[in-house]
Rosetta silent file (secondary structure, phi, psi, omega in degrees, C-alpha in Angstrom):
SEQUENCE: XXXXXXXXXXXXXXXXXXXXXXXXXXXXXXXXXXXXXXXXXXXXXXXXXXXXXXXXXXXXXXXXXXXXXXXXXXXXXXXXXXXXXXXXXXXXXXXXXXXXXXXXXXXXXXXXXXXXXXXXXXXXXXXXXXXXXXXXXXXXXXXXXXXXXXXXXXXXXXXXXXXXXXXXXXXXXXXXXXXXXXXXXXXXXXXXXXXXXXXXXXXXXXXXXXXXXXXXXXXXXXXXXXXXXXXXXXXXXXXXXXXXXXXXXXXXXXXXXXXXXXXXXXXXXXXXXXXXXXXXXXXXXXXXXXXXXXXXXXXXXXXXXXXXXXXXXXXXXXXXXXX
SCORE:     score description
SCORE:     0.000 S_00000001
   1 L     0.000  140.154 -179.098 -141.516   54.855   17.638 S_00000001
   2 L   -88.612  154.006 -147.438 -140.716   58.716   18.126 S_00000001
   3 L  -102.883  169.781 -170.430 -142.366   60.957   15.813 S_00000001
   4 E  -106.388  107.252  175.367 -139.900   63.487   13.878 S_00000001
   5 E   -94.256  120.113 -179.209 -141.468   67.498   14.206 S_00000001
   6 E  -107.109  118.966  165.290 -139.241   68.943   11.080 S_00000001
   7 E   -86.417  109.053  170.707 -138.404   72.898   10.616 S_00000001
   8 L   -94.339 -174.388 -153.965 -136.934   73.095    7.510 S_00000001
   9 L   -97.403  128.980  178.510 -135.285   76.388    6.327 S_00000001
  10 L   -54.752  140.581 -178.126 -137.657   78.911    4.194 S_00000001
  11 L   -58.754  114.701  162.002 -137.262   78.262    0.636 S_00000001
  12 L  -140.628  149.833  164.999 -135.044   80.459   -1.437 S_00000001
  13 L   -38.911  -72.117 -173.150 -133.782   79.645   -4.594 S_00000001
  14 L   -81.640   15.897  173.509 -130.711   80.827   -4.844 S_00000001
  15 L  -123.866 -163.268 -174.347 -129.455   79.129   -1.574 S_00000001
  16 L   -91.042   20.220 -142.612 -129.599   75.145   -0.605 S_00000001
  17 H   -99.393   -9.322  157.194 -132.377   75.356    1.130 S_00000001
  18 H   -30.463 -101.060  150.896 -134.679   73.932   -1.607 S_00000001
  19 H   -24.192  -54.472 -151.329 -132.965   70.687   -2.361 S_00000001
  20 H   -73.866  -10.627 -164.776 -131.942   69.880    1.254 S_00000001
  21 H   -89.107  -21.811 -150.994 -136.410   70.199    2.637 S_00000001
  22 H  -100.423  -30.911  179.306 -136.829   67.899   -1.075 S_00000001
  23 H   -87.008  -81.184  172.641 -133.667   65.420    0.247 S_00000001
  24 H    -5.265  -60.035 -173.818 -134.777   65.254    3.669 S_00000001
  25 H   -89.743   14.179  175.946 -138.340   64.498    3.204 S_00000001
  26 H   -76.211  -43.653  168.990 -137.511   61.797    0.424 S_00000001
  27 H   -56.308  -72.693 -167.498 -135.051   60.330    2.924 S_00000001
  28 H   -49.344  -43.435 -172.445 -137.953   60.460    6.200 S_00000001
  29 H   -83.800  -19.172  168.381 -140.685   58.827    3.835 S_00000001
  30 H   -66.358  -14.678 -170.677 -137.917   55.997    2.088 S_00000001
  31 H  -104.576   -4.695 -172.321 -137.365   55.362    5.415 S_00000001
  32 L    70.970   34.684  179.894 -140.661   54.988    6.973 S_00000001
  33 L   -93.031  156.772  179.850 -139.980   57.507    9.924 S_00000001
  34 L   -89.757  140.169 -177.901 -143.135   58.998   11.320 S_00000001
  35 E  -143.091  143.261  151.845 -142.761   62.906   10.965 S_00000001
  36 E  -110.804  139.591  178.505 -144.730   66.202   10.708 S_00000001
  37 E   -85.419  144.091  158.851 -143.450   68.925    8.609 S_00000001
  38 E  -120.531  109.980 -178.894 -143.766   72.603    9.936 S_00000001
  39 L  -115.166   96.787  165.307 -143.437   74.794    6.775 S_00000001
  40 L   -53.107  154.352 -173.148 -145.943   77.860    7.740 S_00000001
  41 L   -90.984   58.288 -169.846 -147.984   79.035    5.438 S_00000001
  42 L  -126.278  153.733 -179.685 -146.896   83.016    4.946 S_00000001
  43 L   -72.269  140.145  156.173 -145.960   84.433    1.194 S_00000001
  44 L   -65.598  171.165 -173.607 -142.566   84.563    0.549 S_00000001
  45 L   -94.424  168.266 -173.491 -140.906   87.417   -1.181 S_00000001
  46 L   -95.249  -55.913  178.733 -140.983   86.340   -5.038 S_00000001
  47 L  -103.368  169.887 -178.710 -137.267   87.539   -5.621 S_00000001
  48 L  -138.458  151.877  161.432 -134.562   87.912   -3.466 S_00000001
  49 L   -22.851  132.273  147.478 -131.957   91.508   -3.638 S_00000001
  50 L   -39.441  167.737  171.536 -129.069   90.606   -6.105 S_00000001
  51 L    52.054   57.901  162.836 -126.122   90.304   -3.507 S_00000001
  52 L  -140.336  145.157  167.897 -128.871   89.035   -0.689 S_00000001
  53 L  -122.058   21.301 -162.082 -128.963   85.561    0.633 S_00000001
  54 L   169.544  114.968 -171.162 -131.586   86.341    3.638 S_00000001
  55 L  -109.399  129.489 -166.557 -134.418   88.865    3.631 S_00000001
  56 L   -56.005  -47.788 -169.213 -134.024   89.221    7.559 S_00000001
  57 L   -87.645  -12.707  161.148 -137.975   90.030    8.452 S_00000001
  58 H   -80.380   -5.528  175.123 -139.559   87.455    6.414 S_00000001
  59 H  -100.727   18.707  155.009 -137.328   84.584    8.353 S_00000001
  60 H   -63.091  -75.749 -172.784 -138.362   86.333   11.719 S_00000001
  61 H   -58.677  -33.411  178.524 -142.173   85.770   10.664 S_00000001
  62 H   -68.368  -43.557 -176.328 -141.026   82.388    9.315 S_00000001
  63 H  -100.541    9.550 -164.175 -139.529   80.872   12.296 S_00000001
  64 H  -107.791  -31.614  169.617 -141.506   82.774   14.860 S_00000001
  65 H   -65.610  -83.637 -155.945 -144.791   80.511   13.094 S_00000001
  66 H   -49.153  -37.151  166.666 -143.033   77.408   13.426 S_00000001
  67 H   -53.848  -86.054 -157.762 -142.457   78.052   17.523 S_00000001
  68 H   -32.808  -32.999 -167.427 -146.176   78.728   17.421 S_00000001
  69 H   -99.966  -24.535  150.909 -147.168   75.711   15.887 S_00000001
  70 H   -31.740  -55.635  179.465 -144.500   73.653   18.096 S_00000001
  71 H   -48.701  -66.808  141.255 -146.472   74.792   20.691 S_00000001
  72 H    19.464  -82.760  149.712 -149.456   73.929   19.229 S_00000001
  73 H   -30.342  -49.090  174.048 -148.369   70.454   19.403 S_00000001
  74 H   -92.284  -19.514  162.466 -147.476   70.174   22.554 S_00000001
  75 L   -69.789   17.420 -171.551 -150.545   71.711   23.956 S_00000001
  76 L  -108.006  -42.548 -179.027 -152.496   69.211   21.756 S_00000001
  77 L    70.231   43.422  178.476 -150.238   66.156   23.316 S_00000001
  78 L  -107.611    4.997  160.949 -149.320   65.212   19.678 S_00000001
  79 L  -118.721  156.835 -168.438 -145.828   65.548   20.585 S_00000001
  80 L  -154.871  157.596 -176.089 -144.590   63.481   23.356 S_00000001
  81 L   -50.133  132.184 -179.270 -141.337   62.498   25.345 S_00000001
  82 L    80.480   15.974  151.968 -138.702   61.024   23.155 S_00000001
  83 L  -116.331  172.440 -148.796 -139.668   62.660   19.978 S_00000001
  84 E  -124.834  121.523  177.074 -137.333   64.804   18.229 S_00000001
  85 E   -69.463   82.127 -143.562 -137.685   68.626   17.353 S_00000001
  86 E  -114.255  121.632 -179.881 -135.454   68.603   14.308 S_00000001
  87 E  -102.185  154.267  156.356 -134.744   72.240   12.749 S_00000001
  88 L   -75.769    7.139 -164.698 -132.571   72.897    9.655 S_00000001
  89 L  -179.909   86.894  170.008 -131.190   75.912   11.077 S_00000001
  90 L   -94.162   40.588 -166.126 -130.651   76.030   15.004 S_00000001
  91 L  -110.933   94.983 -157.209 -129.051   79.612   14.883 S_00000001
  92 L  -144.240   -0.896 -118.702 -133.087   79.898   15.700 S_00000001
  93 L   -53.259  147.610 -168.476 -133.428   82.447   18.914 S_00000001
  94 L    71.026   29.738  174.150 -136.401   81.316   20.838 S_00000001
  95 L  -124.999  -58.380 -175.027 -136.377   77.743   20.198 S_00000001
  96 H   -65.124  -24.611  171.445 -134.393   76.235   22.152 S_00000001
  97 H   -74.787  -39.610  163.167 -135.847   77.923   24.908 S_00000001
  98 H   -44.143  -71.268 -115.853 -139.627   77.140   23.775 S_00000001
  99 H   -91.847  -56.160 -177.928 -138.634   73.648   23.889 S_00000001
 100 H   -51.820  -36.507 -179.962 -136.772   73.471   27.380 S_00000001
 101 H   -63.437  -21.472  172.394 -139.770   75.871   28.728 S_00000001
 102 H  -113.292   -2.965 -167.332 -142.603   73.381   27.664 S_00000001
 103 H   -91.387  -26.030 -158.912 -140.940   70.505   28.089 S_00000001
 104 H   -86.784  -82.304 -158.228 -140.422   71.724   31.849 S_00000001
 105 H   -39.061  -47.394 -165.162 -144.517   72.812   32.399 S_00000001
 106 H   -69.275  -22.606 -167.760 -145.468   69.680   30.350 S_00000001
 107 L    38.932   45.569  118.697 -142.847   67.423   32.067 S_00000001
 108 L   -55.235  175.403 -177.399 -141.779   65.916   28.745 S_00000001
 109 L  -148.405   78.652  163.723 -138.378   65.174   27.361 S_00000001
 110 L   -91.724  166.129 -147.678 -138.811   66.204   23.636 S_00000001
 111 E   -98.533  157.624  175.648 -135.291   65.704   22.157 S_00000001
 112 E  -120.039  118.749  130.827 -133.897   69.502   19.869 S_00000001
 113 E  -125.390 -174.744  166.417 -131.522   68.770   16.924 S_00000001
 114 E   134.921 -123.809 -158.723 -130.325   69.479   13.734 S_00000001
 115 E  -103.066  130.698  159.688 -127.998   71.670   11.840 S_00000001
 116 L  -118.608  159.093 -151.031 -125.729   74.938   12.331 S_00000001
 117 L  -104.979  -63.853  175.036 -124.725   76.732    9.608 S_00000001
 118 L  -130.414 -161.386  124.014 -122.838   79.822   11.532 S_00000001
 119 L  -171.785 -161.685 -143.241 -123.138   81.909   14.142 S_00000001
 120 L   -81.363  -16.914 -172.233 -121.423   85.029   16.184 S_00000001
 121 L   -62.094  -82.904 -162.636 -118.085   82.700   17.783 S_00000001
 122 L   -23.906  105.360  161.783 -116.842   83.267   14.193 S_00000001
 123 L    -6.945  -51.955 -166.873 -114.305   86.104   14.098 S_00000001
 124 L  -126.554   -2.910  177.218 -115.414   87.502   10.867 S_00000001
 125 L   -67.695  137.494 -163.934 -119.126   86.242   10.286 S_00000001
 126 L   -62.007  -19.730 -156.898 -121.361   89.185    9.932 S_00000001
 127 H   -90.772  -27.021  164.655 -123.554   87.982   12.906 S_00000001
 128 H   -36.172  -28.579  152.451 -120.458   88.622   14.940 S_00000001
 129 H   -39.545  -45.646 -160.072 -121.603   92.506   15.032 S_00000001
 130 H   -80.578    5.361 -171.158 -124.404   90.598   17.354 S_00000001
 131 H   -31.457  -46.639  171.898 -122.439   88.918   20.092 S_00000001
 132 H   -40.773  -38.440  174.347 -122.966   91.042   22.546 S_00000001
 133 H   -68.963  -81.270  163.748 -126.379   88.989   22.708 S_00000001
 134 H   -24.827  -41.716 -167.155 -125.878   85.976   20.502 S_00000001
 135 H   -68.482  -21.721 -161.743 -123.184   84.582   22.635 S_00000001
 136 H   -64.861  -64.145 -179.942 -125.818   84.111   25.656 S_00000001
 137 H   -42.781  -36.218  152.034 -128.083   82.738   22.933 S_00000001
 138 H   -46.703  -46.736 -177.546 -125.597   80.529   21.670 S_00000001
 139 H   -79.712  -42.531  166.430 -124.631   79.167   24.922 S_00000001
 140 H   -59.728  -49.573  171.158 -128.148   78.360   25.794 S_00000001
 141 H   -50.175  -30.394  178.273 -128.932   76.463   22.507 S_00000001
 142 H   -41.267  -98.199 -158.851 -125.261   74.301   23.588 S_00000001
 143 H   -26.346  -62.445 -122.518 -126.863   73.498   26.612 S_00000001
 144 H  -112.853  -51.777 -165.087 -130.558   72.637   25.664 S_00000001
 145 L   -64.458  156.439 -166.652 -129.854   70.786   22.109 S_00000001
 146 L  -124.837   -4.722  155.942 -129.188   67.188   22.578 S_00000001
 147 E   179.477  108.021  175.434 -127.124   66.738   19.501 S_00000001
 148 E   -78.481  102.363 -175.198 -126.115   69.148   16.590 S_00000001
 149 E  -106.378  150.457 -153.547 -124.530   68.690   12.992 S_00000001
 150 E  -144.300  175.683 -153.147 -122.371   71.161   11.733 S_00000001
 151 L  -109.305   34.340  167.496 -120.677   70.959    8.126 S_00000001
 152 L  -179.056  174.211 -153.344 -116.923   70.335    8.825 S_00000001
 153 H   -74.644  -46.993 -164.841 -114.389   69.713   11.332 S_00000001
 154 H   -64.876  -20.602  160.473 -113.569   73.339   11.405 S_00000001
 155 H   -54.185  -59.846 -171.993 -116.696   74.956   12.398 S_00000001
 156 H   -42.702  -45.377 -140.177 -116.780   72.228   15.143 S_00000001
 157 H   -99.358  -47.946 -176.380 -113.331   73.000   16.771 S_00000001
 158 H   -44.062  -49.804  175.808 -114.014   77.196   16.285 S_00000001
 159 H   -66.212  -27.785 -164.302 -117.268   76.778   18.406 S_00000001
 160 H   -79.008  -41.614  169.067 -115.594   74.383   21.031 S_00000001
 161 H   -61.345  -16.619 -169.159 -112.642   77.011   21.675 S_00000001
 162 H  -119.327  -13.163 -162.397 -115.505   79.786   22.143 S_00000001
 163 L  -129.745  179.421 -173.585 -118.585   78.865   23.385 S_00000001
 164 L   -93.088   57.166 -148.527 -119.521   76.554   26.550 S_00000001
 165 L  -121.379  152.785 -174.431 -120.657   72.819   24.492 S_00000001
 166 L   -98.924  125.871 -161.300 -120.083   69.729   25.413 S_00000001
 167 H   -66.619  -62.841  167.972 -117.830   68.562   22.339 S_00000001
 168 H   -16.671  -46.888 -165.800 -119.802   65.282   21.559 S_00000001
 169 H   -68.071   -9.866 -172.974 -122.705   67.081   20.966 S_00000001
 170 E   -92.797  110.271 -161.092 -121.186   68.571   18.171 S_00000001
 171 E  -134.404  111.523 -162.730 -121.132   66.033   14.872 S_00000001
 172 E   -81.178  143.127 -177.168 -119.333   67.377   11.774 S_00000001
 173 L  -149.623   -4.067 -160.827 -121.374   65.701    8.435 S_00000001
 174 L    71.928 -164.955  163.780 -121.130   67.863    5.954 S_00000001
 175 L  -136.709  163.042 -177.258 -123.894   68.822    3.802 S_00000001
 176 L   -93.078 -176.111  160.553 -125.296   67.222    0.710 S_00000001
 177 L  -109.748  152.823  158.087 -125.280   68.591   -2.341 S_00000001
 178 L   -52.707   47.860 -174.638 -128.372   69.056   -5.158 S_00000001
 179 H   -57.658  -53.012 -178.831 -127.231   66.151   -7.036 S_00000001
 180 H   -79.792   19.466  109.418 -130.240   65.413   -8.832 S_00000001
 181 H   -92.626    2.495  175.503 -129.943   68.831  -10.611 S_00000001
 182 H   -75.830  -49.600 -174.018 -126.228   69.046  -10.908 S_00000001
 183 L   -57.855  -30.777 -166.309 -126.495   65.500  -12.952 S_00000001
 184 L   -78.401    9.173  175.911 -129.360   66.891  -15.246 S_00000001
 185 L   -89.607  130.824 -178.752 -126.866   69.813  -16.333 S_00000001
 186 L   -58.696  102.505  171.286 -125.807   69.428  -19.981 S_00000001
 187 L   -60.867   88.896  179.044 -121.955   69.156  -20.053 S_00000001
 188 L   -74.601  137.689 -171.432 -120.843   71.901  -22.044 S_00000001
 189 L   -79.358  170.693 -176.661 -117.128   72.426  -23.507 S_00000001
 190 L   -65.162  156.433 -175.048 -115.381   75.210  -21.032 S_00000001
 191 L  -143.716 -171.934 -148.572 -115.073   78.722  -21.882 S_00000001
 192 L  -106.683   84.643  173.292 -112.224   81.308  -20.225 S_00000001
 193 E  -131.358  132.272  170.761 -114.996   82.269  -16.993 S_00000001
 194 L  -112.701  163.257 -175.058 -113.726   82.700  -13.764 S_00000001
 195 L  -121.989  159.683  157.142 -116.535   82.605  -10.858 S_00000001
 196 E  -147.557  128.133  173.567 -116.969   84.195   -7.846 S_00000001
 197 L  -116.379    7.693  172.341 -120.275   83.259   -5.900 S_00000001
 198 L   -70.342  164.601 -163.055 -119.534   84.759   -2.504 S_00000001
 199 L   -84.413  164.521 -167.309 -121.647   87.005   -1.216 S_00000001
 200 L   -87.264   36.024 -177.695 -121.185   90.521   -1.350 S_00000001
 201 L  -102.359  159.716  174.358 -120.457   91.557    2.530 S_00000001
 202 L   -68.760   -1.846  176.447 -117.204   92.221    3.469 S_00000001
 203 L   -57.405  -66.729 -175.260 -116.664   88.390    4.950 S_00000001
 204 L   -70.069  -10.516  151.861 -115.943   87.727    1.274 S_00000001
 205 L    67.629   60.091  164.319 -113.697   90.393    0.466 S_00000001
 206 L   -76.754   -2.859  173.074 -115.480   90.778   -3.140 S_00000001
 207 H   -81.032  -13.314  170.770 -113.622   94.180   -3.972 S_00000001
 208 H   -54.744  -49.752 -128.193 -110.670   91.443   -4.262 S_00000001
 209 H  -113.683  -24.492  137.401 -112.238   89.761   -6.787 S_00000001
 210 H   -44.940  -53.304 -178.390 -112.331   93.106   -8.655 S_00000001
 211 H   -75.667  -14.478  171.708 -109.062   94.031   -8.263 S_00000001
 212 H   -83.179   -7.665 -177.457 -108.071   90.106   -9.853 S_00000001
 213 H   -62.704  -52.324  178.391 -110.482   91.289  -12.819 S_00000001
 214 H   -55.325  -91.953 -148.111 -108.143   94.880  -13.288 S_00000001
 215 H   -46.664  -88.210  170.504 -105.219   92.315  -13.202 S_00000001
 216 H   -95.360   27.314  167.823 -106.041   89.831  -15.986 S_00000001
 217 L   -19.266  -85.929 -130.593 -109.174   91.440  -17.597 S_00000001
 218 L   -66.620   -2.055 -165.350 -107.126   92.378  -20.635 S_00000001
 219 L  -103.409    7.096 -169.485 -106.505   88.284  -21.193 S_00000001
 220 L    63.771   21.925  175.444 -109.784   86.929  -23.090 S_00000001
 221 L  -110.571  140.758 -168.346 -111.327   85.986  -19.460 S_00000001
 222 E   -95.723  103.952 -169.304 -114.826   86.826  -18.509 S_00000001
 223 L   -65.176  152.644 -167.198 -115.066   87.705  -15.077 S_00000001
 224 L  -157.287   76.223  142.952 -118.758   86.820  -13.465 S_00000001
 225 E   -32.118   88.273  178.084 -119.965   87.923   -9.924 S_00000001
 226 H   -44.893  -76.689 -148.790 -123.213   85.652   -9.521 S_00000001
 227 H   -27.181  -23.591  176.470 -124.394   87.785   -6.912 S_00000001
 228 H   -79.836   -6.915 -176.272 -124.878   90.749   -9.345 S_00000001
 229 L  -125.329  154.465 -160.762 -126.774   89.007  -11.061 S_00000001
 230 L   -88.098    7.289 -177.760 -130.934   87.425  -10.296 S_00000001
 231 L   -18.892  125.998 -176.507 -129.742   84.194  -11.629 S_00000001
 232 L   -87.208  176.154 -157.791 -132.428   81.172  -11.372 S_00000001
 233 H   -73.222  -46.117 -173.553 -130.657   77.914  -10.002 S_00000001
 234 H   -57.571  -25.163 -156.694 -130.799   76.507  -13.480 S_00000001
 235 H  -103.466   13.065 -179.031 -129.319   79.207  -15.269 S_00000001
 236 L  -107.445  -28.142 -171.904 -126.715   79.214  -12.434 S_00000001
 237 L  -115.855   13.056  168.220 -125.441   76.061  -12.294 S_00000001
 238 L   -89.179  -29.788 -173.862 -125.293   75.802  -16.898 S_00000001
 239 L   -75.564  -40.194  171.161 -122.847   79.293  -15.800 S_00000001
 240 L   -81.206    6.114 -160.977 -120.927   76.682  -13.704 S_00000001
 241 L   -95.827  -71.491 -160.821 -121.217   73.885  -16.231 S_00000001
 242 L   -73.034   -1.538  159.445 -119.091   76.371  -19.499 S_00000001
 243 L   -60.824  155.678  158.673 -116.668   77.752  -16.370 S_00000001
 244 L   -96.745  -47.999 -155.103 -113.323   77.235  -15.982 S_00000001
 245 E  -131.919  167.271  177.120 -112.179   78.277  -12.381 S_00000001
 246 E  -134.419  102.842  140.055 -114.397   79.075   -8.863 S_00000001
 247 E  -103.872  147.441 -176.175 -112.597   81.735   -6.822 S_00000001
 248 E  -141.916  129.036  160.421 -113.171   82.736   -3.167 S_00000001
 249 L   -68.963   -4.710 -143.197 -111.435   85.319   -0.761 S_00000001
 250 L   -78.526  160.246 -154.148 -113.277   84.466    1.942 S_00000001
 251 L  -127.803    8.238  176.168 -112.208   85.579    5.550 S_00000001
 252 L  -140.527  141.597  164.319 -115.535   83.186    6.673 S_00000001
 253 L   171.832  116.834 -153.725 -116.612   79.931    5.844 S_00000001
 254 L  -131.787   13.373  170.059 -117.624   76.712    7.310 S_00000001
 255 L  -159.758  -65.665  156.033 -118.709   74.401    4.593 S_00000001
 256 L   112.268   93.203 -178.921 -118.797   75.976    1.150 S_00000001
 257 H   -92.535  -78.276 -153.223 -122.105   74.775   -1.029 S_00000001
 258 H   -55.557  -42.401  145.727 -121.242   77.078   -3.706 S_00000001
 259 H   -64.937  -26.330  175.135 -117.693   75.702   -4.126 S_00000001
 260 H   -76.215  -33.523 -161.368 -118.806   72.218   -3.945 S_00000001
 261 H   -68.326  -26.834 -172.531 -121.374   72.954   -6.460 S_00000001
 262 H  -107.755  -13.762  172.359 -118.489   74.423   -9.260 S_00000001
 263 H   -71.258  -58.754 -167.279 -116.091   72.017   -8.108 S_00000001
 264 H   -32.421  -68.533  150.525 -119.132   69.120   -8.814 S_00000001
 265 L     2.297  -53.368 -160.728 -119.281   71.150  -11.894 S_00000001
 266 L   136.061  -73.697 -176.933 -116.520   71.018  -13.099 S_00000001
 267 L   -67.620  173.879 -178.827 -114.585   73.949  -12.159 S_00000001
 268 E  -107.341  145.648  177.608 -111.119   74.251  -10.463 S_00000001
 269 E   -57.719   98.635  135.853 -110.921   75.683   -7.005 S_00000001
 270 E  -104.143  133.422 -160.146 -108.593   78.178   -6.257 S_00000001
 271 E  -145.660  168.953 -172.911 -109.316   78.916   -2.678 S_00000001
 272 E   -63.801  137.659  167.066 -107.775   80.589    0.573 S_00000001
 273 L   -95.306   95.021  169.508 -105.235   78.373    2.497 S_00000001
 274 L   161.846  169.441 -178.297 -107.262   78.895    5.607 S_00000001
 275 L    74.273 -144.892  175.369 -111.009   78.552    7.243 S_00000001
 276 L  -108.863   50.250  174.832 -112.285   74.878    5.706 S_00000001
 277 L  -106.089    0.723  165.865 -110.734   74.597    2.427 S_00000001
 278 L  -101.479  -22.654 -176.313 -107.563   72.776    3.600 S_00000001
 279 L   -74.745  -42.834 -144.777 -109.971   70.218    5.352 S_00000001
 280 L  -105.656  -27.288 -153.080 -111.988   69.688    1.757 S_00000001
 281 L  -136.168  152.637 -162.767 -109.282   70.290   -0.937 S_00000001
 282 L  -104.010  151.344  158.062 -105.509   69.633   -1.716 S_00000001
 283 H   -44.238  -27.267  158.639 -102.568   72.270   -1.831 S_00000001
 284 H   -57.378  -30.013 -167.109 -102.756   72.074   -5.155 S_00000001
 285 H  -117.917   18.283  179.628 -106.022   74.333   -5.522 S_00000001
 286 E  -117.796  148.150  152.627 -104.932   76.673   -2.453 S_00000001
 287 E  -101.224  155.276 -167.602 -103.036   79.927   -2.100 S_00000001
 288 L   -76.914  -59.568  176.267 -101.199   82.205    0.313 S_00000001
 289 L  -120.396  160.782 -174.335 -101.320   85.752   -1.490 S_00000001
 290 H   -61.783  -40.740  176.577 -103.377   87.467   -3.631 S_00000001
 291 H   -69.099  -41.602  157.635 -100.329   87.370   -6.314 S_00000001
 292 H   -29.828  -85.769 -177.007 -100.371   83.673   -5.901 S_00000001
 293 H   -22.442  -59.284  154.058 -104.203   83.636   -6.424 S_00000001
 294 H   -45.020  -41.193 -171.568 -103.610   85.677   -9.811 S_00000001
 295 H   -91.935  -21.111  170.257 -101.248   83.404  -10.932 S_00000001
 296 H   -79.238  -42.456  176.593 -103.049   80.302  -10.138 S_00000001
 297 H   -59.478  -61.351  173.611 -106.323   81.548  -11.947 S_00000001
 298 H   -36.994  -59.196 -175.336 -103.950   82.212  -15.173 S_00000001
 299 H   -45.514  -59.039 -160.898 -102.594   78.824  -14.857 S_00000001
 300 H   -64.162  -54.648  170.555 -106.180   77.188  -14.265 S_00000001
 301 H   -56.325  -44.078  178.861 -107.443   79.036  -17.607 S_00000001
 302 L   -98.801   45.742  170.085 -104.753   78.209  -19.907 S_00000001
 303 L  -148.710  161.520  179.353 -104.246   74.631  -19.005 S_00000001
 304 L  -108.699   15.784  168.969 -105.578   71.525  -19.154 S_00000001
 305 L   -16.745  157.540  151.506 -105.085   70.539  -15.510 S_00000001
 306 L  -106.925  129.695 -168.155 -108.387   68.459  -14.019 S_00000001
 307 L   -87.476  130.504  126.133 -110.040   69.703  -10.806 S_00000001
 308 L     7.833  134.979  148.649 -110.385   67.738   -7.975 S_00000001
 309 L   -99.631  175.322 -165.343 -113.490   66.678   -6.267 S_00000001
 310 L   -59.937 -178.402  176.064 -113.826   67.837   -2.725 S_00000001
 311 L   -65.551  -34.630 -159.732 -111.758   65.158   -0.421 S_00000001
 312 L  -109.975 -171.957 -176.309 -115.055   63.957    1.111 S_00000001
 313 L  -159.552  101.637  165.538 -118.453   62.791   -0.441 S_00000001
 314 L   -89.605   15.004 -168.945 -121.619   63.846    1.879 S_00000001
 315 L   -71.592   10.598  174.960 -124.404   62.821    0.399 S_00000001
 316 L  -122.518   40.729  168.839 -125.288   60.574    2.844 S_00000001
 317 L   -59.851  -38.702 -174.605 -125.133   63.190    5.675 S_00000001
 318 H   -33.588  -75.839  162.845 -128.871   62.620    5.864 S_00000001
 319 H    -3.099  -63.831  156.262 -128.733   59.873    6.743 S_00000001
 320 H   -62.134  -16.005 -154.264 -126.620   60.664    9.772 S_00000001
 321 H  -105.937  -62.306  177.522 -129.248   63.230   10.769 S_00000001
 322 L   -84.606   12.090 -170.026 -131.706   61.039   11.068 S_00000001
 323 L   -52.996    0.000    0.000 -130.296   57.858   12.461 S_00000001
C-alpha cells in the first residue's frame, strides 16, 4: 500500500488551517492509510498582525523545512514509487521541482497532490503583483502535480483560461468547514451586527465597508471589522453566533471559509454577484451596486428573513483527497 508524506499548512489561528491538519489526520488514521506527517519543528510567531493572515518569512522557513525533510526521505528510501507527496498548500515554490528533481536522480515515481488555495492567474489576488515569476512557477507545478483540488468550479475554470494544465487534473471539492467547533457554539438570540471578515488589502475593498458604516451607522447597527481586531477563533465565531448579516466586497475569492463559517452561523450573506458566490449562494443574498448592498443589509437587519446555507455541503471533501 502507498505511504501518504503529508505537508499540512502552518498553524494559525485565525485562518482554517488548524481544523483542516486536525480533519485530515482524523480522516488518514479512521481510515487506516499509512502516512508520515511533516510539521517542522520551528516556533511560530505567538500572534499574528490584526489585518494579517500570513507572516510571509516564517512560512518561507516553514515550507523550506518540509522540502528538507522530503528529501530526507527519499535519501533514506522511506519514500518509494507510488507514494503520494500530499501538501495542503501547493502555491509551494520549490516543491514541485524537489519532487520531479529526485524522483528523476532516484528513478522513482512519487505521486505530488493536494490543494490550491490561489495564486497569480487571478486578476486581482495580491500575488498577482508576482507574475512576472509565479506564472513560470505555476506552470511548472501544472505540469509536475499529478492531481490538484481546488475549492470551486470557479477557481478551476480561471486557472484553465490562464495557465498551461491539463483540465482533469484540476478537481473542484470544496473545503470543509470546522464543524466540530461551529456545533459547540452556544446559539445566542441575534443582535443588529453586520460583519465584515475580509482581509484588509485592497482585494477586499474594506474602505467600502466603511463607507456602508457612514451610510446606516446612525440606525442602531454595530458595524464590526474582525480583522481590527486579535480575535481568538472562539471569541470569533460567538461574534458570528449574536450577528445578523456577513458582508463582502470582494474583487477576489475562490472559496470563502469565512462566509461559510457566518452563513453556518447563522448569518445572512449579502455578497458580490460575481467571483464564487453565484456558484455557492442564491440571487436572493447577491447584489449588483453598492446602493443595492446598503439596501439589502437594511432589509437583512430589520427582518425576519432566514439565511440560506451555502448550495453545497463539503465536508466530505476529505475524503475525496484521499481516495
Amino acid at each position: 500500500m502507498s505511504k501518504i508524506i503529508y505537508l499540512p499548512l502552518e498553524h494559525i489561528e485565525s485562518r482554517y488551517t488548524v481544523h483542516m491538519d486536525r480533519d485530515i489526520l482524523k480522516y488518514l488514521d479512521e481510515s487506516g492509510k499509512e502516512y508520515i506527517k511533516v510539521y517542522p519543528d520551528i516556533p511560530s510567531p505567538q500572534t499574528m498582525k490584526a489585518g494579517s493572515f500570513l507572516d510571509a518569512e516564517f512560512t518561507i522557513r516553514f515550507k523550506a523545512a518540509q522540502i528538507a525533510e522530503v528529501a530526507r526521505l527519499y535519501r533514506e528510501d522511506t519514500i518509494d514509487t507510488g507514494d503520494i507527496v500530499w501538501s495542503s498548500d501547493l502555491w509551494h515554490p520549490g516543491l514541485p521541482e524537489s519532487i520531479a528533481y529526485m524522483n528523476y536522480f532516484a528513478k522513482k515515481d512519487v505521486k505530488l497532490r493536494g490543494l490550491i488555495h490561489a495564486g497569480s492567474w487571478t486578476d486581482t489576488d495580491f500575488v498577482r503583483d508576482m507574475e512576472r515569476w509565479a506564472k513560470n512557477f505555476e506552470d511548472t507545478l501544472f505540469d509536475i502535480a499529478d492531481e490538484i483540488y481546488c475549492g470551486s468550479d470557479f477557481i478551476k475554470d480561471d486557472i484553465v483560461k490562464k495557465r498551461i494544465i491539463q483540465p482533469d487534473k484540476l478537481v473542484p471539492t470544496g473545503f470543509p468547514l470546522d464543524t466540530e467547533n461551529l456545533d459547540k457554539v452556544e446559539k445566542v438570540e441575534k443582535e443588529n451586527i453586520v460583519i465584515f471578515s475580509g482581509r484588509n488589502v485592497d482585494e477586499k475593498q474594506p474602505w467600502l465597508f466603511k463607507q456602508l458604516r457612514d451610510k446606516l451607522g446612525d440606525n442602531n447597527i454595530k458595524f464590526i471589522n474582525t480583522l481590527e481586531h486579535n480575535f481568538s477563533k472562539e471569541e470569533y465565531y460567538n461574534l458570528l453566533a449574536k450577528s445578523k448579516v456577513v458582508i463582502s466586497f470582494a474583487l477576489q475569492e475562490n472559496f470563502g471559509y469565512s462566509i461559510a463559517e457566518a452563513v453556518y452561523l447563522g448569518c445572512t450573506p449579502i455578497l458580490p454577484n460575481r467571483l464564487v458566490y453565484p456558484e455557492f449562494y442564491s440571487e436572493d443574498y447577491l447584489y449588483d451596486t453598492f446602493d443595492e448592498a446598503c439596501k439589502m443589509v437594511s432589509n437583512a437587519i430589520y427582518s425576519d428573513n432566514k439565511p440560506i446555507m451555502a448550495a453545497r455541503d463539503y465536508q466530505e471533501a476529505i475524503q475525496r483527497w484521499f481516495r
